[in-house]
N, CA, C and O atoms as a DFTB+ gen file, in Angstrom:
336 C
 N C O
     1  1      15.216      -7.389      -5.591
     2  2      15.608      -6.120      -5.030
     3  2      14.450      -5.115      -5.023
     4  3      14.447      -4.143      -4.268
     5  1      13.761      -5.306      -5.632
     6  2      12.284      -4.308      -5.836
     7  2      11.508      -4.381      -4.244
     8  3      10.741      -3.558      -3.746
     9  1      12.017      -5.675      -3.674
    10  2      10.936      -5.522      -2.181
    11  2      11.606      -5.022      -1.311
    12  3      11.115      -4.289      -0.452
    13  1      13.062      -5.378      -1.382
    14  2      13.794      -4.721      -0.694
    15  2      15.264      -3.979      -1.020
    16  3      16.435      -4.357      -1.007
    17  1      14.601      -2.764      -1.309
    18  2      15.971      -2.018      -2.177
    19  2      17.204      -1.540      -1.001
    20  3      18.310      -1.165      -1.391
    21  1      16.908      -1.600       0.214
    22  2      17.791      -1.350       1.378
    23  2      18.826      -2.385       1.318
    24  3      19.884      -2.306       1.942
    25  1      18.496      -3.360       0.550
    26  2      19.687      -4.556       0.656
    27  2      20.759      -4.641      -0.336
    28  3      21.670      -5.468      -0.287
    29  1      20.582      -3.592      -1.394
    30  2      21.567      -3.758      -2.279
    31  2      22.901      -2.813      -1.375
    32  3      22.892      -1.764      -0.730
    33  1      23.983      -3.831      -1.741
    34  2      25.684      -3.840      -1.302
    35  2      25.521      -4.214       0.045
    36  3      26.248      -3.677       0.881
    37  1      24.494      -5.241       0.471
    38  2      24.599      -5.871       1.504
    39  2      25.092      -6.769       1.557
    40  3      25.360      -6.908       2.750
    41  1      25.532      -7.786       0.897
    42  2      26.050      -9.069       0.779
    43  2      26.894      -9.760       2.354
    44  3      26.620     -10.691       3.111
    45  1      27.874      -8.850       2.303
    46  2      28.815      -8.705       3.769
    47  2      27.551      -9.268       4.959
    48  3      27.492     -10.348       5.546
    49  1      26.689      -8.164       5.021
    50  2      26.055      -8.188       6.019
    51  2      25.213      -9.688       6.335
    52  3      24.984     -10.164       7.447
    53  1      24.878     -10.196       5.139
    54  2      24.377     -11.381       5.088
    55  2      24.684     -12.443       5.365
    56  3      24.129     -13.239       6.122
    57  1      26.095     -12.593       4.446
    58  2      27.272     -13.566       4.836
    59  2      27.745     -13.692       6.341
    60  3      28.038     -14.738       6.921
    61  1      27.761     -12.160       6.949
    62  2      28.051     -12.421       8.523
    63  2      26.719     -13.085       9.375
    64  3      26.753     -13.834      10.351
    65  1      25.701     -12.613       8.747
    66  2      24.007     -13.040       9.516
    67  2      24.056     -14.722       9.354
    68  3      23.696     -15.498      10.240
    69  1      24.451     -15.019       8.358
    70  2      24.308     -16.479       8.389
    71  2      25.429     -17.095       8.914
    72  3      25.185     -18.150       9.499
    73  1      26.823     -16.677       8.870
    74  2      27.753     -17.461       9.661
    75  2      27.817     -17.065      11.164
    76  3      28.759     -17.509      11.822
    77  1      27.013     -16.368      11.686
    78  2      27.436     -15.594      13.094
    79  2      26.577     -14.841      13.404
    80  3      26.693     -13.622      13.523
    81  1      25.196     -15.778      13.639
    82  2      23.890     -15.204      14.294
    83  2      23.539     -14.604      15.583
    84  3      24.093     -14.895      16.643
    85  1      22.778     -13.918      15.470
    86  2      22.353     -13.877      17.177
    87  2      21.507     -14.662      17.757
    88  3      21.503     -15.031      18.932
    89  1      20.463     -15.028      16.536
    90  2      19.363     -16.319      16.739
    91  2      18.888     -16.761      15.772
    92  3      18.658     -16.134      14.738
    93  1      18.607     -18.285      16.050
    94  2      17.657     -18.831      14.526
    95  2      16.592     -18.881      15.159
    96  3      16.437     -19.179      16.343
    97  1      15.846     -18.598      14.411
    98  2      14.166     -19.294      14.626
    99  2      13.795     -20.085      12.952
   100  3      14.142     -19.989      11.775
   101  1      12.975     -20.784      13.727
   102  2      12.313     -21.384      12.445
   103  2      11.376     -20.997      11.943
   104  3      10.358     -20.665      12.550
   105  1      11.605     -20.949      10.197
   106  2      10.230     -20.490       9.741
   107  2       9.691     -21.296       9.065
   108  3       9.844     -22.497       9.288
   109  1       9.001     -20.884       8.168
   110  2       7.579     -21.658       7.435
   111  2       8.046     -22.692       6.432
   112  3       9.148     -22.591       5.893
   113  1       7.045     -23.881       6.133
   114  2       7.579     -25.070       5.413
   115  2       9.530     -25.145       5.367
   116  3      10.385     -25.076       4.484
   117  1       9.519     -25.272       6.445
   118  2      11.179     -25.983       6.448
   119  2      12.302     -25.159       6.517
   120  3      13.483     -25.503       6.475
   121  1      11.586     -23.462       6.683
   122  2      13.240     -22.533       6.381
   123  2      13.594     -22.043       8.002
   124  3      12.801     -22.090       8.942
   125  1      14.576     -21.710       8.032
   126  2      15.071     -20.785       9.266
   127  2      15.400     -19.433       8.597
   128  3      15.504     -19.025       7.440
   129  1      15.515     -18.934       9.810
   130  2      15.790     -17.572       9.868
   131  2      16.725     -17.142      10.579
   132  3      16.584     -17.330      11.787
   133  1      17.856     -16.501      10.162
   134  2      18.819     -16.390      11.226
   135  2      19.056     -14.782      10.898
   136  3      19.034     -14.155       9.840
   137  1      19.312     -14.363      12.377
   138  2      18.944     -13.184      12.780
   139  2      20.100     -12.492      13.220
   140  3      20.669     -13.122      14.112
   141  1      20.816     -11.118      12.832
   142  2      21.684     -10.191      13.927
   143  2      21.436      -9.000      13.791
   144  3      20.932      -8.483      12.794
   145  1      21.871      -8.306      15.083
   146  2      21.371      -7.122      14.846
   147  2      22.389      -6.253      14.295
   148  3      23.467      -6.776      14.016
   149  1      22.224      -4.959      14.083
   150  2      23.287      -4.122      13.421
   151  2      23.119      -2.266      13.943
   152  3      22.236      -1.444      13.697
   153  1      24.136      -2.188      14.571
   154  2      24.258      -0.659      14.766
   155  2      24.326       0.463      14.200
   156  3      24.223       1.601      14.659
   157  1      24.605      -0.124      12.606
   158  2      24.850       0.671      11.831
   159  2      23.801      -0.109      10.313
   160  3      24.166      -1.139       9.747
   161  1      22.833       0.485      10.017
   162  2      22.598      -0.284       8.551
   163  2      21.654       1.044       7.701
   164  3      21.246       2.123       8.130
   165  1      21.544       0.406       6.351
   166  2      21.273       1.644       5.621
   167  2      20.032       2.546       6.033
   168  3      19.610       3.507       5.390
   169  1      19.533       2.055       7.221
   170  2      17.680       1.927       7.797
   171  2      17.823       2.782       8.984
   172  3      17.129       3.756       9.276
   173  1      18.990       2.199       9.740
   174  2      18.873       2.962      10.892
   175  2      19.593       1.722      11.796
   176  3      20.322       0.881      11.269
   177  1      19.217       1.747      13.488
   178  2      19.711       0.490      13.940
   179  2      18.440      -0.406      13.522
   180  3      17.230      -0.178      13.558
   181  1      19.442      -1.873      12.980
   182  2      17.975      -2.576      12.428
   183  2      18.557      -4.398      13.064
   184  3      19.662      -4.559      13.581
   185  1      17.710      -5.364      12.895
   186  2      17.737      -6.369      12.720
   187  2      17.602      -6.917      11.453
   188  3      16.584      -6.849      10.764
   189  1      18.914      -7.603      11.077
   190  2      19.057      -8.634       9.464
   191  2      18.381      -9.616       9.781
   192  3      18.653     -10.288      10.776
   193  1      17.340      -9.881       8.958
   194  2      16.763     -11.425       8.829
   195  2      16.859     -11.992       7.723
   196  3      16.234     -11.716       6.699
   197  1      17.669     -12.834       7.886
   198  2      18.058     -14.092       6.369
   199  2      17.480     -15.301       6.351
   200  3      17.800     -16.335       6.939
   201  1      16.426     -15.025       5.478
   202  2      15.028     -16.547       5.928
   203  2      16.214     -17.582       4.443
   204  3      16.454     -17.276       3.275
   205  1      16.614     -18.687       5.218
   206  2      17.250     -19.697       4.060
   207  2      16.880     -21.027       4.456
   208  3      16.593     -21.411       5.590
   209  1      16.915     -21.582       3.551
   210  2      16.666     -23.010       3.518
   211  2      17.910     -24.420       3.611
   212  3      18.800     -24.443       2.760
   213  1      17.866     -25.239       4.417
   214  2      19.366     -25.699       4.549
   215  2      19.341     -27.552       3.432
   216  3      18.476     -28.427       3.482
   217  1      19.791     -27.542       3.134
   218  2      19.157     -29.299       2.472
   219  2      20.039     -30.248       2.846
   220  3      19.803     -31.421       2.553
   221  1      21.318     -29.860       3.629
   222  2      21.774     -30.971       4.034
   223  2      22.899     -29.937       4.985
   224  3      22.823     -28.720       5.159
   225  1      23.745     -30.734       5.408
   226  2      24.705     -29.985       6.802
   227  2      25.724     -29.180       6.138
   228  3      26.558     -28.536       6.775
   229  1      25.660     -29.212       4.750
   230  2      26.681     -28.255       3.980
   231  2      26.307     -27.593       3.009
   232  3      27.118     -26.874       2.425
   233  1      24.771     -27.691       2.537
   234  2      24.306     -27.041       1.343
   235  2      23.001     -26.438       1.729
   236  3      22.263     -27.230       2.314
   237  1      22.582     -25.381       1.574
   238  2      21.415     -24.923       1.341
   239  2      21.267     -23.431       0.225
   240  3      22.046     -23.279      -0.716
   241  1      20.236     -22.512       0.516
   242  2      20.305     -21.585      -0.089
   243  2      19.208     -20.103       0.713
   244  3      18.469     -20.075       1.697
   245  1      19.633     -19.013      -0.355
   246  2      18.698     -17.517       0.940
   247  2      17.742     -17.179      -0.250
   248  3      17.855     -17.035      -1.467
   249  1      16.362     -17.098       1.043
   250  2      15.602     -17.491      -0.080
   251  2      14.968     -15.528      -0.080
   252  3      14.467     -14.878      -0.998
   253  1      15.229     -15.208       1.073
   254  2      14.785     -13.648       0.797
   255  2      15.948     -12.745       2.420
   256  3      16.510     -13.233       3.401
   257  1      15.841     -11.703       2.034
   258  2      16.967     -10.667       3.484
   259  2      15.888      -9.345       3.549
   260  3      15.122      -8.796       2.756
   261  1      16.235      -9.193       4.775
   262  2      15.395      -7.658       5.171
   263  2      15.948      -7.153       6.397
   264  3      16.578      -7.866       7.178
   265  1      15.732      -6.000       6.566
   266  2      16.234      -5.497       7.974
   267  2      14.480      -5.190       8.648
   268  3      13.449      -5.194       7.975
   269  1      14.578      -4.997       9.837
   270  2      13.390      -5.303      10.625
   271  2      13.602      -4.813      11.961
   272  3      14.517      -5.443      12.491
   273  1      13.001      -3.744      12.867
   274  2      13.055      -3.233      13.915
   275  2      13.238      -4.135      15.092
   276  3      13.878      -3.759      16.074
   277  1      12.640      -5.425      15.008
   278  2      12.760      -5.855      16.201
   279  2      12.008      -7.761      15.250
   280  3      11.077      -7.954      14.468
   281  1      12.974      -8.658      15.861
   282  2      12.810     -10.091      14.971
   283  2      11.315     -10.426      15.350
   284  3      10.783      -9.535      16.013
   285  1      10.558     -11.475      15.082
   286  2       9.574     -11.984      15.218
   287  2       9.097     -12.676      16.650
   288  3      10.052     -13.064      17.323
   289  1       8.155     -12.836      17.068
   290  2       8.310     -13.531      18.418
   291  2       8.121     -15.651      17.508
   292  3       7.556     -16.699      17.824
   293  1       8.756     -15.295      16.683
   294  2       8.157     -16.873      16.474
   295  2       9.067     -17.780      17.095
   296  3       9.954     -17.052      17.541
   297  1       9.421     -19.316      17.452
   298  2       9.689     -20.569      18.077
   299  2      11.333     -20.213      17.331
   300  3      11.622     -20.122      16.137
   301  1      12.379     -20.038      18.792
   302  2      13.618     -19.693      18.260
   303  2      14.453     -21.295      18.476
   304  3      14.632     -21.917      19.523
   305  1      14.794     -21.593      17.288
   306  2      15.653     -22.692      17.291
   307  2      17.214     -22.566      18.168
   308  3      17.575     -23.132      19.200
   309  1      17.849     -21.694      17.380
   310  2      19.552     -21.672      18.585
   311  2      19.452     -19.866      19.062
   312  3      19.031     -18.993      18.303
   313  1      19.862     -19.671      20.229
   314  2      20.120     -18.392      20.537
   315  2      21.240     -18.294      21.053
   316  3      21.808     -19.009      21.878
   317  1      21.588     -17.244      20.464
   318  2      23.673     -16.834      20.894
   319  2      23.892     -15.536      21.828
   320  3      23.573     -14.404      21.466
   321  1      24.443     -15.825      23.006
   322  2      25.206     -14.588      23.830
   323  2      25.218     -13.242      22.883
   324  3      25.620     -13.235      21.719
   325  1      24.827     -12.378      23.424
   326  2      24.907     -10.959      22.783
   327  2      26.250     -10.663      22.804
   328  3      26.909     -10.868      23.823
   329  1      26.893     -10.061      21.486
   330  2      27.973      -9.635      21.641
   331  2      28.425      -8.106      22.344
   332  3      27.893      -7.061      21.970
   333  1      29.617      -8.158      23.546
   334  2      29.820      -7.009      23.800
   335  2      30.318      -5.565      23.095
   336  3      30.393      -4.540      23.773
């Protein structure tokens, strides 16, 4: 929480970022990143990025969360319809 103190009583927000993305991209040695945006967050309007690691089709873990103006241009694995 020291890197990112904007995330404490985020949990919700996380839990929704990872079940109900707007996009994954992949990140570094083996993690994704799954991404939504938010209209409302403690920052302002921001983008959640939940970099986690998956180890099998039902288990993985989050290895860090941040909110972020605008996601990365890096190699996007799934991208989802914007919600209205």
């Amino acid at each position: 929480m020291r890197r990112h103190p904007e995330m404490a009583n985020q949990k919700d927000h996380v839990l929704v970022t990872l079940s109900d993305p707007d996009l994954i991209q992949q990140g570094d040695l083996g993690t994704l990143l799954s991404i939504r945006f938010y209209a409302k967050s403690p920052l302002t309007r921001k983008h959640l990025v939940v970099v986690y690691k998956e180890l099998n089709k039902t288990d993985g873990f989050v290895l860090t969360a941040y909110y972020t103006s605008a996601p990365s241009k890096r190699r996007v694995s799934v991208w989802k319809r914007s919600r209205s």
